[in-house]
N, C-alpha and C positions, 0 to 999 in steps of 0.2 A: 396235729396241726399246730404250727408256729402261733404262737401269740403276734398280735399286731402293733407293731411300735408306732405311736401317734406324735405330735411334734404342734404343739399349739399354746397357748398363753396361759394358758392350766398351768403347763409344765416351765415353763418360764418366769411364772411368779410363783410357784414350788422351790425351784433350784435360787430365790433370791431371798427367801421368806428363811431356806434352810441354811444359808450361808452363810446368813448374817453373825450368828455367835463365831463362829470361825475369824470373821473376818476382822475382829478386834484382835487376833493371833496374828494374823496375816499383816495389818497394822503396825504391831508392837515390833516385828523383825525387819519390817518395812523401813522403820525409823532409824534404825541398825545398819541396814545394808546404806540409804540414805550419809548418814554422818561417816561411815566408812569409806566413802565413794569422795568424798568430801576431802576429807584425810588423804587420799591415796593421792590426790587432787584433779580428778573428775569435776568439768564442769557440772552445771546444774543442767544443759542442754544432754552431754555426754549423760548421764546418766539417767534421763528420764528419757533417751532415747533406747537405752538400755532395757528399761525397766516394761516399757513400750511396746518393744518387738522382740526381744527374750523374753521375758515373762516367765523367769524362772531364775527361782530364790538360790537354789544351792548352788548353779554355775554361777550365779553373777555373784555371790560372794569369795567362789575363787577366782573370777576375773581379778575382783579388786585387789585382792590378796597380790595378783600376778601385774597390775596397770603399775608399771613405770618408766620410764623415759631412759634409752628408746625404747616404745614399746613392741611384747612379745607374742607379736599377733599368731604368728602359727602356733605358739605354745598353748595360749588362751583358745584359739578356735578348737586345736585337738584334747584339751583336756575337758572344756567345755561340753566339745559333741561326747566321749565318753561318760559323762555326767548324765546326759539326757537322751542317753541311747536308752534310758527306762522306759521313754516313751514313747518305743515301742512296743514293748510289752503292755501299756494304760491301754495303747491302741489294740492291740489283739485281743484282751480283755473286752472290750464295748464291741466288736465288730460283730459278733455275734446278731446283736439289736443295730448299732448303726446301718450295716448293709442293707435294711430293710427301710434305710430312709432315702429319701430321696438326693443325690449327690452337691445339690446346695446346700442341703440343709446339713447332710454329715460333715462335710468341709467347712462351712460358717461355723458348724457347733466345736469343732476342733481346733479352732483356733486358739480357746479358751481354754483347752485342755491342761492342766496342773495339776499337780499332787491330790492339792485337798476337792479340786471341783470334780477329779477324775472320782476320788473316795467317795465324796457323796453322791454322785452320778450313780457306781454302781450299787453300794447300799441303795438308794435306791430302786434299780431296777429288781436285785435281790428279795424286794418287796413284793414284786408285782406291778410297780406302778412304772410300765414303761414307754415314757414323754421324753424322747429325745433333747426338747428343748429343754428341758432341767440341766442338762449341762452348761447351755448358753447363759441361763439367769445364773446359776453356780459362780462361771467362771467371771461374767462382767463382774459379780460384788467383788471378787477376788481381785478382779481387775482393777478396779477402782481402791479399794485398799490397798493395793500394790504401789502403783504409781503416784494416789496422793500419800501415802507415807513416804516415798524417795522425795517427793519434793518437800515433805515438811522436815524430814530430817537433812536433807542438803542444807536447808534451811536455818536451820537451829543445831548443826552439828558439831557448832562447839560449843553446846552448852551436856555436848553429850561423848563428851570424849572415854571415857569409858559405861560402856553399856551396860556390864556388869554391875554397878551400883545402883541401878534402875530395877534390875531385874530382867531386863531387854533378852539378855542371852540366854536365857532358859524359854522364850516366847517359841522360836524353830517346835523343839522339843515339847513342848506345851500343846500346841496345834494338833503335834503326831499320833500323840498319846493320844490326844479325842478324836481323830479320823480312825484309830487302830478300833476303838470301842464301836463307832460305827460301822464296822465291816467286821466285828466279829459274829461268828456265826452258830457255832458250840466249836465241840471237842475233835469235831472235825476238822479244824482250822487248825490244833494246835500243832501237829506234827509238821506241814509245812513251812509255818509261820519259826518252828522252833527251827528246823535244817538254815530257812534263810537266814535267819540270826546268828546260826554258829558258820554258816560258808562265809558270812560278809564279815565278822567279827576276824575268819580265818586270814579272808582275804586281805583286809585289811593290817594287817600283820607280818604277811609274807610277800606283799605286793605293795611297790611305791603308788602315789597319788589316789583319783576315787572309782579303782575297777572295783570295788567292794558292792558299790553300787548296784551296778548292771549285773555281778555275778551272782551276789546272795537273790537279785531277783529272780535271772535266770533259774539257778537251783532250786528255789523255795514256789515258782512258777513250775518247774518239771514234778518235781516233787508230788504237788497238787492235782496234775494233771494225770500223774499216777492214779493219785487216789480216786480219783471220779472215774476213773475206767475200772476199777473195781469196783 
């Protein structure tokens, strides 16, 4: 018999209670993306309308990388959707439990759907403790450190013209590392996690822009999928 996925204010002030150390990571690259948006010369509308309704860190730093006049919108929207075609895999991941919620509630909780609120979502569920709304409370703190660090760094971002002397640019990476700890599981994790590492590493190598992304997932995703049917 299916375990029952619940979805209530438990699980909602769980996923904000749990987010919070993350979200001074979340913060730190915020400030980054912010002063780089700035630089590139994104208004402060432009960018917090960004930050807003992408709500996702690694395409919107190759926007920036890609914003200038005239801008190159089919290249940004195609390299962009390649970037966050991961999330369909976050989403095949959770559907398992989402399906079992009610269709507002899986779609309102998805909205908030990122990297790290996806991470700690399923860690997580991984537990036993499965409240759909932990995603929701996850992804608003996410939220909220998202968009007010683009506005304090639009803000202040030439006081921050290189990030690296801060320490800023190791923050991404900082974050990963402690979402990776929270979803490790034993020794059973290692062979999948190790295949995607060496297809994305590959891919990145022998492929221009970021399919490294979507493929080391892909692989290190089938990979895994192997091993549990054994």
């Amino acid at each position: 018999m299916e375990a029952s996925v619940t979805f209530d204010r438990a699980g909602l002030v769980a996923g904000i209670k749990q987010t919070i150390p993350i979200a001074i990571g979340i913060f730190a690259y915020g400030l980054v993306f912010g002063a780089l948006s700035r630089q590139a010369g994104m208004s402060l509308a432009e960018a917090l309308f960004m930050s807003s309704f992408v709500f996702a860190g690694a395409s919107q730093f190759i926007a920036v990388e890609l914003w200038q006049t005239p801008l190159p919108a089919i290249t940004i929207i195609f390299t962009t959707l390649v970037i966050n075609l991961r999330h369909i895999l976050m989403g095949a991941a959770l559907s398992p439990w989402f399906l079992r919620l009610r269709p507002w509630q899986a779609y309102g909780a998805l909205f908030f759907l990122s990297d790290e609120s996806w991470a700690l979502t399923m860690g997580e569920f991984s537990k036993g403790n499965l409240n759909g709304a932990f995603l929701i409370g996850s992804g608003i703190v996410a939220f909220i450190a998202w968009t007010g660090s683009t506005l304090l760094g639009q803000t202040v971002g030439a006081a921050l013209d290189d990030p690296a002397q801060w320490g800023l640019d190791f923050a991404f990476t900082a974050v990963f590392i402690a979402l990776l700890v929270t979803l490790w599981r034993g020794k059973s994790d290692f062979l999948p996690w190790l295949v995607a590492a060496i297809a994305a590493i590959a891919t990145s190598h022998w492929l221009p822009g970021n399919w490294y992304i979507l493929i080391g997932g892909i692989i290190g995703s089938f990979v895994g999928a192997l091993r549990h049917a054994d």
